[in-house]
C-alpha positions as CSV (number, residue, x, y, z in Angstrom):
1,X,1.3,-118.9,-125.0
2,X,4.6,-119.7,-123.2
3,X,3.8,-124.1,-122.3
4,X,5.5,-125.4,-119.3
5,X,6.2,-129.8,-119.5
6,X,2.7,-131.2,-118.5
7,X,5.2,-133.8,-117.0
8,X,6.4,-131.0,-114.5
9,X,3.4,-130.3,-113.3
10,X,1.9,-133.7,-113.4
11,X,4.6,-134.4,-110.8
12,X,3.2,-131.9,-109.1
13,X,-0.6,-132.9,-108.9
14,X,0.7,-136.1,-107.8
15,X,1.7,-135.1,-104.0
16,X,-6.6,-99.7,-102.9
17,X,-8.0,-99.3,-102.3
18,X,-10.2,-101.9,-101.1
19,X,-12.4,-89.4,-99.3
20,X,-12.2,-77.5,-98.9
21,X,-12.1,-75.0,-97.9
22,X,-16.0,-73.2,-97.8
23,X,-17.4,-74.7,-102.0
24,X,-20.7,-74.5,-102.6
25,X,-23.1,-77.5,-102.6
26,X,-23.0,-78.9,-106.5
27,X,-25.6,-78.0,-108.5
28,X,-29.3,-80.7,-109.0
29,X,-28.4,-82.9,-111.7
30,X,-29.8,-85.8,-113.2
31,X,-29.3,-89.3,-112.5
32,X,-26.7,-91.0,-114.2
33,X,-29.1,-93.3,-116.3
34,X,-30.2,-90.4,-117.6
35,X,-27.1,-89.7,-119.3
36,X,-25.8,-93.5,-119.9
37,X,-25.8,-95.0,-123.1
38,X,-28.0,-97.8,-123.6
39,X,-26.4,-101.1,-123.2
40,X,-27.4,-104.1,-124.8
41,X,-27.4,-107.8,-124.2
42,X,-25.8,-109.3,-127.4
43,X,-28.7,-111.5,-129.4
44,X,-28.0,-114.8,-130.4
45,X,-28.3,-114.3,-134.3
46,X,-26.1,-117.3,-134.9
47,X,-27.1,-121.2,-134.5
48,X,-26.7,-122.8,-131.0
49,X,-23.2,-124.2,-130.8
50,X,-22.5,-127.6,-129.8
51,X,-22.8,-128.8,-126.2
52,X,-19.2,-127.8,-124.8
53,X,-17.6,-131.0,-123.3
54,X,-17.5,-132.0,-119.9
55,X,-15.1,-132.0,-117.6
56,X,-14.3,-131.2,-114.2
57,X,-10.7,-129.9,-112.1
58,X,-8.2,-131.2,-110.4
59,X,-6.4,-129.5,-107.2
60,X,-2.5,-130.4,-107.2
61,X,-0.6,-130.4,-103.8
62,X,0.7,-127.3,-102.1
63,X,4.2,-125.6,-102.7
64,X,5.1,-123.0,-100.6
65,X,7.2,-120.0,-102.9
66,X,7.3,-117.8,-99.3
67,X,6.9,-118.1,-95.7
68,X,7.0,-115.5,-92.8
69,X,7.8,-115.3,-89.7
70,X,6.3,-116.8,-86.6
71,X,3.7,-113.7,-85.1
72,X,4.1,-111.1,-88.3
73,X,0.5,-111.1,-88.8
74,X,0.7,-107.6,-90.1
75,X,-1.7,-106.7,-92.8
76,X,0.0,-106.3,-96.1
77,X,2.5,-108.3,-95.4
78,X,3.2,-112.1,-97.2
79,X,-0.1,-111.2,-99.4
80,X,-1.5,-109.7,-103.0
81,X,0.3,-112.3,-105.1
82,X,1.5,-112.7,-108.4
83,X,2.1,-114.5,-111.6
84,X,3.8,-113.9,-115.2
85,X,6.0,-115.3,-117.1
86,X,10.0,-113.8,-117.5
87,X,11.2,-113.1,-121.1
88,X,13.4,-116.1,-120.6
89,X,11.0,-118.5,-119.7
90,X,10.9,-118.9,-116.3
91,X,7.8,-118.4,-114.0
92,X,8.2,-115.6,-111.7
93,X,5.8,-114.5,-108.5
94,X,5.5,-111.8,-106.3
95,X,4.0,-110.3,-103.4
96,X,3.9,-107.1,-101.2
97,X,5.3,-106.8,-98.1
98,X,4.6,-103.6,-96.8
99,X,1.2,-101.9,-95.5
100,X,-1.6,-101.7,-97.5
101,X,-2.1,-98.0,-97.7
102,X,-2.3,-95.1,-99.9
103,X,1.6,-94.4,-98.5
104,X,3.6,-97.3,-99.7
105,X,3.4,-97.5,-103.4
106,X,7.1,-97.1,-103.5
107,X,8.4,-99.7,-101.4
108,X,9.7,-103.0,-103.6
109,X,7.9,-106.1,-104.2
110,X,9.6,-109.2,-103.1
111,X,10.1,-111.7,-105.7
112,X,11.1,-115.6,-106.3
113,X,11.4,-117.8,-109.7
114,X,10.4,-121.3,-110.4
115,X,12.3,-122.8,-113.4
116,X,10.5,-126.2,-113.2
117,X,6.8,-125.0,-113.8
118,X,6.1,-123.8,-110.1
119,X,7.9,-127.1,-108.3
120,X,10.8,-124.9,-106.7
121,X,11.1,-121.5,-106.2
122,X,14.5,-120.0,-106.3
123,X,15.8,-116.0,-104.4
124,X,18.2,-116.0,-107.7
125,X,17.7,-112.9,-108.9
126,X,19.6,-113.6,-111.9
127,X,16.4,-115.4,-112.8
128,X,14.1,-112.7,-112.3
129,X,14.0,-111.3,-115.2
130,X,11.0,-108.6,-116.8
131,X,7.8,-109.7,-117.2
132,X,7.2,-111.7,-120.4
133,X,3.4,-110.0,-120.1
134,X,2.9,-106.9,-122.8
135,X,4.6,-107.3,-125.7
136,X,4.0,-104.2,-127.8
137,X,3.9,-103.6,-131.8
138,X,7.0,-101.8,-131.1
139,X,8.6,-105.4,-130.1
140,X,9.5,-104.0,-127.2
141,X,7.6,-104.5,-123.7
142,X,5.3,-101.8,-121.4
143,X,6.2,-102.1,-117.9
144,X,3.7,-100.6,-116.2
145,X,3.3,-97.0,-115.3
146,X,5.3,-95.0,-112.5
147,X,4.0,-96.0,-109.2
148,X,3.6,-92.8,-106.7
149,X,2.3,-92.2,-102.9
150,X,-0.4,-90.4,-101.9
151,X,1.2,-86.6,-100.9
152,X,-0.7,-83.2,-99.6
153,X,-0.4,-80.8,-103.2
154,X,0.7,-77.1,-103.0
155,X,-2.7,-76.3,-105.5
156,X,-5.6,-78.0,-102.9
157,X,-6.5,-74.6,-101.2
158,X,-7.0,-73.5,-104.2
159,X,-9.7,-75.3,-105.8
160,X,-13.2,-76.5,-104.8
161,X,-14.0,-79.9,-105.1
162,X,-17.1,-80.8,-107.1
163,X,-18.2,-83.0,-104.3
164,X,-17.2,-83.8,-100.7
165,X,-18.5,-86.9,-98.3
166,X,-17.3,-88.5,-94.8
167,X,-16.4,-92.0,-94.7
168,X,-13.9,-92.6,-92.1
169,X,-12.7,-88.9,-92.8
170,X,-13.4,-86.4,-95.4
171,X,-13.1,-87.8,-99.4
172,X,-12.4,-84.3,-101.9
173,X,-13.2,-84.9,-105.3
174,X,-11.9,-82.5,-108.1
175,X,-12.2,-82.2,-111.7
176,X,-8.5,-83.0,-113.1
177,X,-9.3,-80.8,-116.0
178,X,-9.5,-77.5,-113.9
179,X,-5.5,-77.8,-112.5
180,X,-3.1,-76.6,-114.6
181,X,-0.8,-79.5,-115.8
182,X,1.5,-80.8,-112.6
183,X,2.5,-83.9,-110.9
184,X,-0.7,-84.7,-109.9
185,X,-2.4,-84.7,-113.7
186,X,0.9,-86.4,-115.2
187,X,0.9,-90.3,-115.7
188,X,3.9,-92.0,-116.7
189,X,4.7,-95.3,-118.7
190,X,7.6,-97.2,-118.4
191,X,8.9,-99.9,-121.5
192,X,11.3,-102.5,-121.3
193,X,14.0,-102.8,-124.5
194,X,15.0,-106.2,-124.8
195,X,17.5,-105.7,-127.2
196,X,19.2,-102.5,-125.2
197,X,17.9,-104.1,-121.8
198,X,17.1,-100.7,-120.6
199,X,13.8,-99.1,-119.3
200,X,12.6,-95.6,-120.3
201,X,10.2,-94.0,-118.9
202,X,7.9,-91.6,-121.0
203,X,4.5,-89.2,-120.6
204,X,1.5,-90.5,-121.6
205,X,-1.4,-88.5,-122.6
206,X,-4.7,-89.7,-121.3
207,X,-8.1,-88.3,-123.3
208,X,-10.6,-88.9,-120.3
209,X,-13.9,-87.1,-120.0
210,X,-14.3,-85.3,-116.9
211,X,-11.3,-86.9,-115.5
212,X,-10.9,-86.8,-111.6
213,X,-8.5,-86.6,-108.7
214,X,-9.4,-87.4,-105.4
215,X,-8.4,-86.0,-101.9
216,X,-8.2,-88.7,-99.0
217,X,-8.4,-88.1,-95.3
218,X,-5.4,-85.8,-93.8
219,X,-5.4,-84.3,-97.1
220,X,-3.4,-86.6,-99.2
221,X,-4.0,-86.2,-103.1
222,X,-3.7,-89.7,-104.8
223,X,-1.8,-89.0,-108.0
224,X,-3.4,-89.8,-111.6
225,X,0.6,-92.1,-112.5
226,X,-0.6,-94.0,-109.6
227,X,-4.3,-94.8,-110.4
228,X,-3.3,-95.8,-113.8
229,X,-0.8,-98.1,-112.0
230,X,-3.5,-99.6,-109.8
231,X,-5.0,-101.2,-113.2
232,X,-1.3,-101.8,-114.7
233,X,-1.4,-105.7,-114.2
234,X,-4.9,-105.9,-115.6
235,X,-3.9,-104.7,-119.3
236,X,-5.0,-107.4,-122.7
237,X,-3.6,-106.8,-125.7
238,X,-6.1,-107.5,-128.9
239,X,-4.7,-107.4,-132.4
240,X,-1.8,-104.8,-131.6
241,X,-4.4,-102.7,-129.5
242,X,-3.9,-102.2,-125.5
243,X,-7.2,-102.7,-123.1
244,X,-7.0,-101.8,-119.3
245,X,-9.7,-102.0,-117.1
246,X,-8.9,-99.5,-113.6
247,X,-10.9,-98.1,-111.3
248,X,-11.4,-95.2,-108.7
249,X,-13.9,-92.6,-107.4
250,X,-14.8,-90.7,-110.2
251,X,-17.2,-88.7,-112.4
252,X,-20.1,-90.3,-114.9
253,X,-17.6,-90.1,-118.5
254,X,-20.5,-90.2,-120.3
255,X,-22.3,-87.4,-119.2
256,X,-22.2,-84.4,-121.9
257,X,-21.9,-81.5,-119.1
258,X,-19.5,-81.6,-115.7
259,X,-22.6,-80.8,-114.1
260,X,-24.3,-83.8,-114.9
261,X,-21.4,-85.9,-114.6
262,X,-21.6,-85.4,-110.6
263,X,-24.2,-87.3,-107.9
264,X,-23.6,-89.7,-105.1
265,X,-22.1,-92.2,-106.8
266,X,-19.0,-90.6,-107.5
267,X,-18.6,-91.9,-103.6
268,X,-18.2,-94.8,-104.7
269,X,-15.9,-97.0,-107.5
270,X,-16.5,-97.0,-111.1
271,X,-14.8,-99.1,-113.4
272,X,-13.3,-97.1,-115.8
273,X,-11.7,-98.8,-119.7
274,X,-9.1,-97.1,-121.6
275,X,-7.6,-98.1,-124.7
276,X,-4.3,-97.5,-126.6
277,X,-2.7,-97.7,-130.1
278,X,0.5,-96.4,-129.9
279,X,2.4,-98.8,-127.8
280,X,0.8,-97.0,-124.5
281,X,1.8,-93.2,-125.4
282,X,-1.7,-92.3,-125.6
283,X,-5.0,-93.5,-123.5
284,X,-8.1,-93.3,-124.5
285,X,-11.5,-93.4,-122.4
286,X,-13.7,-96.2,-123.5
287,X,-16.7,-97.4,-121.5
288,X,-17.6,-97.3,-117.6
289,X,-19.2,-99.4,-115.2
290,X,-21.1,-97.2,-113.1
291,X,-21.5,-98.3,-109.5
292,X,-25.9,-97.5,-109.6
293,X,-25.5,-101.6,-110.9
294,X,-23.9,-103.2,-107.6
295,X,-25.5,-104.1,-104.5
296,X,-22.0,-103.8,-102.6
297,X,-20.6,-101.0,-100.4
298,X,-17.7,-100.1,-102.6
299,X,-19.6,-99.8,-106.2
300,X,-17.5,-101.8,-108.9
301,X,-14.0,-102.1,-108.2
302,X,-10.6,-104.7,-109.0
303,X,-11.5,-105.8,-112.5
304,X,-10.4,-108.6,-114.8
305,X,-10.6,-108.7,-118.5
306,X,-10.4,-111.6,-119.8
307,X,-10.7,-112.5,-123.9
308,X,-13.2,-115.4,-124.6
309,X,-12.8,-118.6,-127.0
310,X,-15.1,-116.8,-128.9
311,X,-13.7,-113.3,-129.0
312,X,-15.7,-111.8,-126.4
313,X,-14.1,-109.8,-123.6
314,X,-15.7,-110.7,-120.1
315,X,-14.9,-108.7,-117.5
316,X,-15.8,-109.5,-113.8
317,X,-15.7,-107.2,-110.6
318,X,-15.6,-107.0,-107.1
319,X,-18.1,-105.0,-105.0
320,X,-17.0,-105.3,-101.7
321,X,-14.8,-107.4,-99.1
322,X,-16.2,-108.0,-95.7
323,X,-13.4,-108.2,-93.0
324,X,-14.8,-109.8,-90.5
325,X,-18.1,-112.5,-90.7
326,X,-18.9,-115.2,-93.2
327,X,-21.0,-112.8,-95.3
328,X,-19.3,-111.3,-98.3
329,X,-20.7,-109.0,-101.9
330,X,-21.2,-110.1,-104.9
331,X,-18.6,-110.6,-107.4
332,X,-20.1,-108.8,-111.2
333,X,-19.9,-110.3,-114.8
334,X,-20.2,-108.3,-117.7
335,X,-19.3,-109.0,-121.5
336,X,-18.9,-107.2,-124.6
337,X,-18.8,-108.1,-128.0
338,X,-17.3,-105.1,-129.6
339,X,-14.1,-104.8,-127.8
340,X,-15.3,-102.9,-124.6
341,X,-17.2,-100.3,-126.3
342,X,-19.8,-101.2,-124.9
343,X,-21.1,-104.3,-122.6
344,X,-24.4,-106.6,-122.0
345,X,-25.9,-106.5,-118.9
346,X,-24.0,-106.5,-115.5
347,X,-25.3,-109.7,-113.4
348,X,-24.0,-111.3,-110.1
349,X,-21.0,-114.1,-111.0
350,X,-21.1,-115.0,-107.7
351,X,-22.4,-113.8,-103.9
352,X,-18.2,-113.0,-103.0
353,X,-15.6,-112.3,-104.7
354,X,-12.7,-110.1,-104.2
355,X,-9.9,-109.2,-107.2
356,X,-11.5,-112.2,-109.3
357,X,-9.2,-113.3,-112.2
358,X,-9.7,-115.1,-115.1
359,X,-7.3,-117.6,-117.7
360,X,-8.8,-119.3,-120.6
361,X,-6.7,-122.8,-121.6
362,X,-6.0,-123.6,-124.8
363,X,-8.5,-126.3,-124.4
364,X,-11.3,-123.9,-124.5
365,X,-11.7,-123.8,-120.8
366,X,-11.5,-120.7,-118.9
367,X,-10.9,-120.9,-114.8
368,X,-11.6,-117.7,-112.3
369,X,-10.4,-118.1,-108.7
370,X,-11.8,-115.1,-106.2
371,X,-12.6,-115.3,-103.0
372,X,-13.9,-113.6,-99.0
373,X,-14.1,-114.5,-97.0
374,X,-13.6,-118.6,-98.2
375,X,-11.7,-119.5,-101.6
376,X,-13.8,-120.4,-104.6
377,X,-13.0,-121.5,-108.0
378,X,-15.2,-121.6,-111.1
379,X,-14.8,-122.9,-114.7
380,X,-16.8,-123.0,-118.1
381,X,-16.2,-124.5,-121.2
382,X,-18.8,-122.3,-122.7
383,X,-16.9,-120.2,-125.4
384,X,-19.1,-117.2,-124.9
385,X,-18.7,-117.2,-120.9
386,X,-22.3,-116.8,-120.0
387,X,-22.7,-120.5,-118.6
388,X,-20.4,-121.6,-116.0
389,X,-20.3,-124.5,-113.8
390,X,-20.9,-124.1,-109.9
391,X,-18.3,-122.8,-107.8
392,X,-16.4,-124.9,-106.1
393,X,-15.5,-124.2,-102.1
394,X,-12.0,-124.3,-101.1
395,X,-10.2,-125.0,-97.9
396,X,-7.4,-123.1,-96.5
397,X,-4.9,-125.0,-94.5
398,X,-6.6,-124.2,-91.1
399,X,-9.9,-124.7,-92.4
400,X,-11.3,-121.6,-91.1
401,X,-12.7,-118.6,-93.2
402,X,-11.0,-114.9,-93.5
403,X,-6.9,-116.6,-93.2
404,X,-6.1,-115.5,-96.2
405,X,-6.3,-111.9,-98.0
406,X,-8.2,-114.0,-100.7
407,X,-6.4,-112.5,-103.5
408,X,-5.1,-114.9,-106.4
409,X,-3.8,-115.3,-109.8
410,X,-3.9,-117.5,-112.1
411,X,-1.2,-118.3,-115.4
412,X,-1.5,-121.0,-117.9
413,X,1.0,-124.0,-118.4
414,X,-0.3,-125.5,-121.3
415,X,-3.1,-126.6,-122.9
416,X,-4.9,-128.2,-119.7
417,X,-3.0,-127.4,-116.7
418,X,-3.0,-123.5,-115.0
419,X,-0.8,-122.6,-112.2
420,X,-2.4,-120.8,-109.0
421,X,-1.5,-119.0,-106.1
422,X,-2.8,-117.5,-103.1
423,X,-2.0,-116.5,-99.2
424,X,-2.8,-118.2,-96.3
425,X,-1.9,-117.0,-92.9
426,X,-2.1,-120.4,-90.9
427,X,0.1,-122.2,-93.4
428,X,2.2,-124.5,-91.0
429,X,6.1,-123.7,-91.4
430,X,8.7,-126.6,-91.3
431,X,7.9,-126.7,-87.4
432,X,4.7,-127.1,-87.5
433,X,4.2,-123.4,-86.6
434,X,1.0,-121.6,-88.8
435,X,2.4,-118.4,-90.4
436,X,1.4,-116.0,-93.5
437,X,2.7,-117.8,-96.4
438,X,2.4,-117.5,-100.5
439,X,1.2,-121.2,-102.2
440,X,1.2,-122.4,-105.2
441,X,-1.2,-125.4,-107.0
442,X,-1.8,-126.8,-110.4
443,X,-5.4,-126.8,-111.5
444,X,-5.5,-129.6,-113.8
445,X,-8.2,-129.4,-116.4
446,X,-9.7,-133.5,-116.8
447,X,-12.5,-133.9,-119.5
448,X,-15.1,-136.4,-118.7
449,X,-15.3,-139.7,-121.0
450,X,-18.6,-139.5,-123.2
């Protein structure tokens, strides 16, 4: 782990997706738990570990990295930030700035640099360099995937979907595996070569059981490059192997026949794992987290894996994001002891929670900010992730709920300090003057004396 001066940040503490012509109605199928595996909670076959230690956080100051301007209250704009590290170092964070939409995966991020552990942020794009974030056996780095827009295909009149529904328009979903190899079935990794620093760009092949493309309103066809790209920032490597953890409408995997892999829950997210060997060449399908287990609208969407003190992966997931009220969905937790193969039983981490992420410290403590419509932040020292300590509330400069698109993430500094960020859209500029801005804290990790 890349450590930032604790004395840095000390001075700091001290101040997507969120649906033909004439087919016949799909056939009666089962449900999907008839054609799930069985998951298991893991048993406890080993003795009770010591009582973790206990501790509590610490919420440093506010920096601001970005501010707009006074009345762009646009949606998309100044929000969905970000966090990594740069291959020299330095900490870097972006953010869109363009409409949230199925359209705009090809505009630019905007981007700044801190140098001093998140202090000051700096425009220099000399600073800005790749993501210090998936270091391959190869030794050299996979930048994500080739982003793409949604686009109306040449093929659509051609096939049936397997299932159509209404929701705000008319969703199309296809089996990818009846298309004839195109743009729309192609996904595409990118790698960074530190010691050419060039970028290629190469085709992946992607082993997925009754994969599927969807068809949004106006006819748009959301490309398979893309959807991979949706999950690209939520990728954990383990022992040389590659974990990501996407999701999308799509068909039950597990089922053994098409037929059975289709039912009303393809209306909804799944969260879908994949896994890799070869440096991100080939994906594999892994597990699924069918949306039957949520109680919110949008099934089981935006997850985070995150690897445990104690080698378990927990993943947790969104189910919905309420836009307007001071109701939200629950935010899911799920774990698995076998490296994603399969997981223990899917229960509520928290009544909201949208794009939830996780870092565990080096001092056994693992953090998860999430949030909508008000900010919460969570921490265990629990190794195995199944106890964690009541969410704390958190105010946004204007104190009100839904001013913020409540997306976060989090990045480690060293062994007890993690670096946060987040939007709010009544941050006061230098006059005074609330606006859409991009912040930055320190959560400081302070263990209680005995």
């Amino acid at each position: 782990m890349k450590k930032i001066s604790i004395l840095l940040a000390m001075g700091l503490l001290l101040g997507l997706l969120p649906g033909c012509a004439g087919g016949s109605e799909p056939p009666a199928i089962t449900t999907p738990e008839d054609t799930m595996p069985e998951t298991t909670t893991p048993e406890e076959t080993t003795p009770a570990p010591a009582e973790p230690k206990k501790f509590h956080l610490e919420i440093g100051e506010p920096v601001v990295v970005t501010q707009g301007a006074v009345g762009d209250d646009k949606w998309g704009h100044n929000q969905f930030p970000g966090l990594s590290y740069t291959l020299d170092g330095n900490i870097l964070a972006t953010w869109n700035y363009t409409s949230d939409t199925i359209d705009d995966y090809l505009n630019p991020i905007r981007k700044k640099v801190s140098t001093d552990g998140g202090l000051t942020w700096s425009d220099d794009e000399s600073l800005c360099s790749v993501p210090d974030k998936f270091q391959m056996s190869n030794g050299k780095y996979f930048a994500g995937f080739r982003s793409a827009n949604a686009h109306v295909a040449t093929w659509q009149n051609t096939y049936e979907p397997a299932i159509t529904w209404k929701n705000n328009g008319e969703y199309k979903l296809f089996f990818a595996e009846d298309l004839p190899k195109n743009e729309d079935t192609t996904v595409w990794g990118r790698e960074y070569d530190p010691a050419t620093d060039t970028t290629d760009e190469f085709e992946c092949t992607i082993n997925w059981p009754h994969a599927p493309l969807t068809e949004f309103p106006d006819g748009k066809i959301y490309p398979m490059t893309q959807m991979f790209a949706l999950g690209q920032d939520n990728i954990i490597i383990v022992d040389g192997v590659m974990y990501l953890a996407m999701y999308f409408y799509g068909f039950n995997s597990y089922a053994d026949e098409r037929e059975k892999a289709i039912s009303d829950y393809c209306k909804r997210y799944s969260t879908y794992i994949f896994t890799s060997e070869d440096n991100g060449r080939t994906w594999n399908f892994l597990s699924q987290m069918l949306p039957i287990r949520s109680k919110g609208p949008e099934g089981l969407c935006e997850p985070c894996l995150n690897v445990m003190p104690d080698g378990s992966i927990m993943m947790l997931m969104r189910s919905g994001g309420p836009t307007t009220g001071d109701k939200g969905y629950p935010c899911y937790q799920v774990i698995s002891t076998d490296k994603c193969q399969t997981w223990g039983a899917i229960k509520e981490f928290d009544e909201i929670g949208v794009l939830p992420q996780m870092v565990t410290l080096d001092c056994g403590v693992s953090i998860a900010t999430y949030g909508r419509p008000y900010m919460r932040i969570r921490a265990t020292a629990d190794p195995t992730g199944k106890k964690w300590q009541p969410a704390q509330t958190f105010d946004l400069a204007s104190g009100e709920n839904q001013t913020s698109c409540y997306y976060t993430d989090l990045l480690a500094l060293d062994d007890t300090h993690a670096l946060w960020i987040y939007s709010d859209f009544k941050y006061p500029n230098a006059d005074g003057v609330p606006v859409k801005s991009i912040i930055t804290r320190v959560i400081t990790v302070v263990f209680d004396e005995e």
